[in-house]
GUDO-326575 format. One record per residue (C-alpha): residue number from 1; residue in three letters; chain; x, y, z. Coordinates in Angstrom, 3 decimals. Example, Ala and Ser with C-alpha at 12.3 -4.5 7.8 and 13.67 -1.06 7.14 Angstrom:
<atom nr="1" rest="ALA" kette="A" c1="12.300" c2="-4.500" c3="7.800"/>
<atom nr="2" rest="SER" kette="A" c1="13.670" c2="-1.060" c3="7.140"/>
//
This chain:
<atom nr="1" rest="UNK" kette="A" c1="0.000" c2="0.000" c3="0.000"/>
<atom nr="2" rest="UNK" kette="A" c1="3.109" c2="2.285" c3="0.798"/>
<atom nr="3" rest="UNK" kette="A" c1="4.554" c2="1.598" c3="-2.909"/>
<atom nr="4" rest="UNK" kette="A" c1="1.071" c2="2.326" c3="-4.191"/>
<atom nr="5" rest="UNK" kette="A" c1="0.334" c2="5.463" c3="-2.275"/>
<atom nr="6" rest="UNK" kette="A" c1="3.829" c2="7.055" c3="-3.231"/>
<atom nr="7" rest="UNK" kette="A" c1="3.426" c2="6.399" c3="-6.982"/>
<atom nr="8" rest="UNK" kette="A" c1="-0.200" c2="7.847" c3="-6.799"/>
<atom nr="9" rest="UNK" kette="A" c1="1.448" c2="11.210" c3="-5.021"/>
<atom nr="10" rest="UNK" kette="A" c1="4.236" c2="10.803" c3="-7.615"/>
<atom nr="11" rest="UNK" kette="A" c1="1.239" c2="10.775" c3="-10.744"/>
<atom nr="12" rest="UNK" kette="A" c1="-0.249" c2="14.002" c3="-8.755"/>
<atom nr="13" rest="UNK" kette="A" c1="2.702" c2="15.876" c3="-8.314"/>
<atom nr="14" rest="UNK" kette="A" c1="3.645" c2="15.217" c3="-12.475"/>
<atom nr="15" rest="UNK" kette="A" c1="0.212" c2="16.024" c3="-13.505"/>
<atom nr="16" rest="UNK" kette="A" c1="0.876" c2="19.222" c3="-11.780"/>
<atom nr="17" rest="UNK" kette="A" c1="3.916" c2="19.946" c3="-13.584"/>
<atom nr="18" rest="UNK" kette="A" c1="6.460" c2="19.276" c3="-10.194"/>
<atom nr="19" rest="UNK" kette="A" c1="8.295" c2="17.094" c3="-11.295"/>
<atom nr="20" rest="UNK" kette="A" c1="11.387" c2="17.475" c3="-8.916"/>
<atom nr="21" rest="UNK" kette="A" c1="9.109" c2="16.429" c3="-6.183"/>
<atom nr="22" rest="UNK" kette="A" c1="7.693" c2="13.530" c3="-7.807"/>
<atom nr="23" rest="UNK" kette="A" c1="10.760" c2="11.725" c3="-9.069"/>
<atom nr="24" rest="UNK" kette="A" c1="12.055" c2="11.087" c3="-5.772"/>
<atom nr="25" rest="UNK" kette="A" c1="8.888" c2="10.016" c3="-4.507"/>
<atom nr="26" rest="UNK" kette="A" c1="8.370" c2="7.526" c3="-7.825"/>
<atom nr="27" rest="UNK" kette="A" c1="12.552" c2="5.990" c3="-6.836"/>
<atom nr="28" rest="UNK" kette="A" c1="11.522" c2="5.166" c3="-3.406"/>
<atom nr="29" rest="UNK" kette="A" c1="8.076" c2="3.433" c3="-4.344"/>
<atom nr="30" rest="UNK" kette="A" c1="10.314" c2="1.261" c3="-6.991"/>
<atom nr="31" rest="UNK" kette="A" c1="12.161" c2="0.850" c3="-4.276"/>
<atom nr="32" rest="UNK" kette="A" c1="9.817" c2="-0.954" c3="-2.281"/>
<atom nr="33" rest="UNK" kette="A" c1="8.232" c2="-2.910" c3="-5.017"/>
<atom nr="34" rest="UNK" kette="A" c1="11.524" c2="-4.096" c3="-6.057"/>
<atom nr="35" rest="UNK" kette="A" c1="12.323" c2="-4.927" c3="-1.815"/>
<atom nr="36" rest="UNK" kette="A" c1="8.513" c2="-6.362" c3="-1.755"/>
<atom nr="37" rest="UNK" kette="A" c1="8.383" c2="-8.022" c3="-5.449"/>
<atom nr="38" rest="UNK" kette="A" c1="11.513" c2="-8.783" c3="-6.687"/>
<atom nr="39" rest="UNK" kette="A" c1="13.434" c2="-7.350" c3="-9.101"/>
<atom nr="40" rest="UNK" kette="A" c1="11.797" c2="-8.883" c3="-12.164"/>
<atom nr="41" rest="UNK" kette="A" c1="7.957" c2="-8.668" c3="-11.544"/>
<atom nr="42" rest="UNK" kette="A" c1="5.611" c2="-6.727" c3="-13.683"/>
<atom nr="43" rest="UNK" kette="A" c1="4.561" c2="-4.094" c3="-11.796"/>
<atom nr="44" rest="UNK" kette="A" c1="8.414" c2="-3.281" c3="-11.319"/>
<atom nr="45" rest="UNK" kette="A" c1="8.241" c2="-2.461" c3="-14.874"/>
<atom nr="46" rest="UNK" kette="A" c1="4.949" c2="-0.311" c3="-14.599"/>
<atom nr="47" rest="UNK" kette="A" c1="6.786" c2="1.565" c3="-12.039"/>
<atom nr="48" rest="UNK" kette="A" c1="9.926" c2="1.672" c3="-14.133"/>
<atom nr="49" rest="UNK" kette="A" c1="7.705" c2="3.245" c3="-16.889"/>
<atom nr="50" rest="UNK" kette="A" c1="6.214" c2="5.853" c3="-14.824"/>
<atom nr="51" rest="UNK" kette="A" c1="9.592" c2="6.739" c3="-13.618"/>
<atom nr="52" rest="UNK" kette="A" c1="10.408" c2="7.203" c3="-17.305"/>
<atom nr="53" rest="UNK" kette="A" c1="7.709" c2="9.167" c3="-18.364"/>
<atom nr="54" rest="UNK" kette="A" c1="8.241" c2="11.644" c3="-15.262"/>
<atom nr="55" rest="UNK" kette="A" c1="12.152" c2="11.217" c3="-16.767"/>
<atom nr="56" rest="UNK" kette="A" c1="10.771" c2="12.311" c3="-19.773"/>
<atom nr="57" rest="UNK" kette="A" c1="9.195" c2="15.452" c3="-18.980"/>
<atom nr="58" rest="UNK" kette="A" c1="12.062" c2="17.136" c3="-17.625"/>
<atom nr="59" rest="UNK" kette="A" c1="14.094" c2="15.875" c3="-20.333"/>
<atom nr="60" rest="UNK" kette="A" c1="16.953" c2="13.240" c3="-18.906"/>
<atom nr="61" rest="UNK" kette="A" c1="16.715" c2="11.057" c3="-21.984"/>
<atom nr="62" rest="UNK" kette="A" c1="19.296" c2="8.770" c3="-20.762"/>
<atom nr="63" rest="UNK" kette="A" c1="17.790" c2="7.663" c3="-17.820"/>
<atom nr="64" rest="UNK" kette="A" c1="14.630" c2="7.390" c3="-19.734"/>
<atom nr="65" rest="UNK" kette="A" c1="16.282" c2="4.780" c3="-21.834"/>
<atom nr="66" rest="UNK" kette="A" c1="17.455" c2="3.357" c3="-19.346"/>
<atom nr="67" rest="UNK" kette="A" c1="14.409" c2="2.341" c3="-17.629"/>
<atom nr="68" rest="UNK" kette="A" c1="12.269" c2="1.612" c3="-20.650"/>
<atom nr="69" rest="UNK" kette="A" c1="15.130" c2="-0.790" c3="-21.384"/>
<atom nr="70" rest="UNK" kette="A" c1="14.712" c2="-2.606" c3="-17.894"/>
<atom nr="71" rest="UNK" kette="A" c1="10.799" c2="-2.248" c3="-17.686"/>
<atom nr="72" rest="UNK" kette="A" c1="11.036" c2="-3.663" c3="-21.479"/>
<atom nr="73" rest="UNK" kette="A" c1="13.398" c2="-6.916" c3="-20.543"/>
<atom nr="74" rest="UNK" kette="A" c1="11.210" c2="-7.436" c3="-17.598"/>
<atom nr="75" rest="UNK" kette="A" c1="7.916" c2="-7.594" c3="-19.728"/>
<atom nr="76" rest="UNK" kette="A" c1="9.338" c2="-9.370" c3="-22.665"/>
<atom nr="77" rest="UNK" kette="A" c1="10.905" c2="-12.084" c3="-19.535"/>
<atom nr="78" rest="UNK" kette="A" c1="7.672" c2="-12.252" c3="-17.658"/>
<atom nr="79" rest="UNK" kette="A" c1="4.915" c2="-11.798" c3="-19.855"/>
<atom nr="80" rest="UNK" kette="A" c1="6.320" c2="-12.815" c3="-23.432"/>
<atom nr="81" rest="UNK" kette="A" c1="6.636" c2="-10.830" c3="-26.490"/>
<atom nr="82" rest="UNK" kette="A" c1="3.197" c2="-10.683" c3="-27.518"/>
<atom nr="83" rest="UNK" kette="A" c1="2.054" c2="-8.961" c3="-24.088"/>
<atom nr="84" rest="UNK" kette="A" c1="0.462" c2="-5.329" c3="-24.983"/>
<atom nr="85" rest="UNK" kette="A" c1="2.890" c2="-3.611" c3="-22.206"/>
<atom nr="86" rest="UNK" kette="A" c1="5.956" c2="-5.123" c3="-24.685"/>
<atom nr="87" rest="UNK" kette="A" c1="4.270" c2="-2.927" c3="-27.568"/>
<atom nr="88" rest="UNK" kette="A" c1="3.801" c2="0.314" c3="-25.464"/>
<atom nr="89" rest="UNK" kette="A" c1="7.114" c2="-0.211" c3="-24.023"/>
<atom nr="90" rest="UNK" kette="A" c1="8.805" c2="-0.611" c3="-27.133"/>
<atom nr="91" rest="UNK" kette="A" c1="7.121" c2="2.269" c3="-28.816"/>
<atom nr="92" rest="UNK" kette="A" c1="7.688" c2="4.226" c3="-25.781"/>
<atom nr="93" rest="UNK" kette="A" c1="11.496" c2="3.590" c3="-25.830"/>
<atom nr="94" rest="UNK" kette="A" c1="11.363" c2="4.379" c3="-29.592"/>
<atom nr="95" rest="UNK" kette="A" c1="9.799" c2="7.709" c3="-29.184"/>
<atom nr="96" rest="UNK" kette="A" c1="12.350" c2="8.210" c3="-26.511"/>
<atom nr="97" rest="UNK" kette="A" c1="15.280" c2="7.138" c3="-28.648"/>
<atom nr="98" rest="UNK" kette="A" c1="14.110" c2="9.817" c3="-31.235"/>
<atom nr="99" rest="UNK" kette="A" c1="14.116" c2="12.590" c3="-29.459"/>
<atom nr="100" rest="UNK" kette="A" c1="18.079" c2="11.488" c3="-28.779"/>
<atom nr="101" rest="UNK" kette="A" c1="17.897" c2="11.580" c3="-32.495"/>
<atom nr="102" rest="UNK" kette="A" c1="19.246" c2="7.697" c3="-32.834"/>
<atom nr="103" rest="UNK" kette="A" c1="17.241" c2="6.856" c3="-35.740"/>
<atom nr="104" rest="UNK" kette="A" c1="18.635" c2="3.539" c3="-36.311"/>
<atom nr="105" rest="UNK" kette="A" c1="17.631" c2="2.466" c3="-32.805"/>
<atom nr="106" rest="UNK" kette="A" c1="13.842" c2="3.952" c3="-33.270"/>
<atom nr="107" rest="UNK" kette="A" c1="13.379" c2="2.398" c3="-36.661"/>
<atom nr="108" rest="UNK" kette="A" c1="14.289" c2="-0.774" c3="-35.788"/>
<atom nr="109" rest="UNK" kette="A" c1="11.780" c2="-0.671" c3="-32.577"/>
<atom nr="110" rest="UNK" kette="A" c1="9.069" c2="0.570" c3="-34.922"/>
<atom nr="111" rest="UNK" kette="A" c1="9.404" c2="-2.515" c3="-37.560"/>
<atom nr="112" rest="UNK" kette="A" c1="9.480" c2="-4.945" c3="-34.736"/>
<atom nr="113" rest="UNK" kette="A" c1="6.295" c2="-3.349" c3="-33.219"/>
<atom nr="114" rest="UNK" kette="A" c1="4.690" c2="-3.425" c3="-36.743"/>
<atom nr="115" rest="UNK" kette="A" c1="6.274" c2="-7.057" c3="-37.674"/>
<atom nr="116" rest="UNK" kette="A" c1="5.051" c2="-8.359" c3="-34.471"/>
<atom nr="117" rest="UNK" kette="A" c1="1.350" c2="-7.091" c3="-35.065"/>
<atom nr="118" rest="UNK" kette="A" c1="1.463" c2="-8.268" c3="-38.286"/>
<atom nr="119" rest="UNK" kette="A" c1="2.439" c2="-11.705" c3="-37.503"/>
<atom nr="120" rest="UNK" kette="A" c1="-0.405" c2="-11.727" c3="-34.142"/>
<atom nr="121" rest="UNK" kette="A" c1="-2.766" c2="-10.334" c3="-37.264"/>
<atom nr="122" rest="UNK" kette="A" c1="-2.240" c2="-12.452" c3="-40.443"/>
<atom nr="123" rest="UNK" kette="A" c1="0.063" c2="-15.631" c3="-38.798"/>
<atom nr="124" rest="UNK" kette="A" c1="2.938" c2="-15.028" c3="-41.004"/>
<atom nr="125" rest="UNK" kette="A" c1="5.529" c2="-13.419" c3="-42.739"/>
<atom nr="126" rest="UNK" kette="A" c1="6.431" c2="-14.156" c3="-46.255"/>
<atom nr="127" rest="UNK" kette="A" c1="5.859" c2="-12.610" c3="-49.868"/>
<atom nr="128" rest="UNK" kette="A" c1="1.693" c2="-12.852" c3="-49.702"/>
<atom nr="129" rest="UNK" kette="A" c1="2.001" c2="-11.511" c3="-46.232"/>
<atom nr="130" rest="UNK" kette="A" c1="4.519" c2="-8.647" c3="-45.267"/>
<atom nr="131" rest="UNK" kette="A" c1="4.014" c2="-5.872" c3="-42.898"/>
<atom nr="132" rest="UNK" kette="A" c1="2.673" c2="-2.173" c3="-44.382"/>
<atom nr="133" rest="UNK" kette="A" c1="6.005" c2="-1.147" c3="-43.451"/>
<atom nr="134" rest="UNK" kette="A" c1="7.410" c2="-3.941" c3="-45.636"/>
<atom nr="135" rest="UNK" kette="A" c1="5.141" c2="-2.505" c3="-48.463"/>
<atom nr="136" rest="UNK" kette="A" c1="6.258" c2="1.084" c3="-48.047"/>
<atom nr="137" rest="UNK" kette="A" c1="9.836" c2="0.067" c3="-48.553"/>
<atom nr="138" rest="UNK" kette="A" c1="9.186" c2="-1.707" c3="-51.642"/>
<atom nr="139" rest="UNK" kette="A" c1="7.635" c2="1.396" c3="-53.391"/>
<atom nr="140" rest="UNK" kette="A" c1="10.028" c2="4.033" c3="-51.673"/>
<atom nr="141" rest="UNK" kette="A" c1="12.777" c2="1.616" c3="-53.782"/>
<atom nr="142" rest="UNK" kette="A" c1="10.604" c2="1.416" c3="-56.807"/>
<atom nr="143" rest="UNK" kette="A" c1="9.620" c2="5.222" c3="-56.884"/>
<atom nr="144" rest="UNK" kette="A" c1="13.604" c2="6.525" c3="-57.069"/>
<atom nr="145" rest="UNK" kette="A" c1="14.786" c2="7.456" c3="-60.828"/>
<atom nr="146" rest="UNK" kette="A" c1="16.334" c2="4.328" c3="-62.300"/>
<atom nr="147" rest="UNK" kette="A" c1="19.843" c2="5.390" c3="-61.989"/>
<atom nr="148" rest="UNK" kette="A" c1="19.790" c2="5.141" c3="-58.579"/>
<atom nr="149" rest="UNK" kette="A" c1="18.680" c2="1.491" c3="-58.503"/>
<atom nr="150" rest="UNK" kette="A" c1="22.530" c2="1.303" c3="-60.056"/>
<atom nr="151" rest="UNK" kette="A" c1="25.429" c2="3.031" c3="-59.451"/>
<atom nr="152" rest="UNK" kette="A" c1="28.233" c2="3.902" c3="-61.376"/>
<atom nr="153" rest="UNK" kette="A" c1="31.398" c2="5.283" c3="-61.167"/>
<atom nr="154" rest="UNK" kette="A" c1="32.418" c2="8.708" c3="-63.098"/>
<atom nr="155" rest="UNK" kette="A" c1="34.114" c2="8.140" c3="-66.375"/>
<atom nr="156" rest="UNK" kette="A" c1="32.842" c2="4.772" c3="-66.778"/>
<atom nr="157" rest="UNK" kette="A" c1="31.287" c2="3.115" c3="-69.476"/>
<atom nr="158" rest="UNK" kette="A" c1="28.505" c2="0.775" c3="-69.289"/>
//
């Protein structure tokens, strides 16, 4: 109940805009649900999240990344990959990750995310069945002038 009350203050104080005040409070009831749960339980990770998103809003990407990162292994671990708090975890990392403007890193989060619904969706994978993602590639690659599709060097003759 401690854990629970301190994150609830925590949500208050962010919705109010102090966020100085409500990261501390957010720590110590990870703290306790960590002490109380163990280190890999679920609602570990919820509380990992909100400490992110209270992370967020004052703008210390790195330790937002780092606990979307934890929260995220802990889901993936305890609930498998096709849990919903995987998904929002992912894309929340992703979002994070682009605002650090590593593009890679976000992209790559963003296909899985898609691939993954895709594959809960339709089953599959494979040439009858790709992800809209998948699609979008294809015609970005078929839409560029045809001497891009080929390089060649200066001088050269073909």
């Amino acid at each position: 109940a401690v854990a629970a009350t301190l994150n609830n203050l925590a949500v208050l104080y962010g919705k109010r805009g102090k966020y100085k005040e409500a990261e501390p409070l957010c720590q110590r009831a990870l703290e306790i649900r960590e002490k109380v749960l163990g280190t890999n339980h679920p609602d570990v990770a919820k509380q990992l999240n909100n400490l992110a998103l209270l992370c967020q809003n004052q703008g210390k990407y790195e330790a937002v990344e780092r606990y979307y990162q934890r929260a995220l292994a802990i889901y993936e671990g305890q609930l498998g990959p096709d849990n919903p708090n995987v998904a929002r975890t992912k894309n929340n990392l992703a979002s994070c990750y682009l605002k650090q403007g590593k593009y890679a890193e976000a992209e790559t989060l963003y296909k899985e995310i898609l691939t993954r619904a895709h594959v809960q969706e339709f089953g599959s994978v494979d040439d009858d069945h790709k992800p809209i993602w998948m699609h979008a590639e294809e015609r970005e690659e078929m839409s560029k002038p045809h001497s891009e599709h080929y390089s060649e060097k200066p001088g050269s003759s073909v």
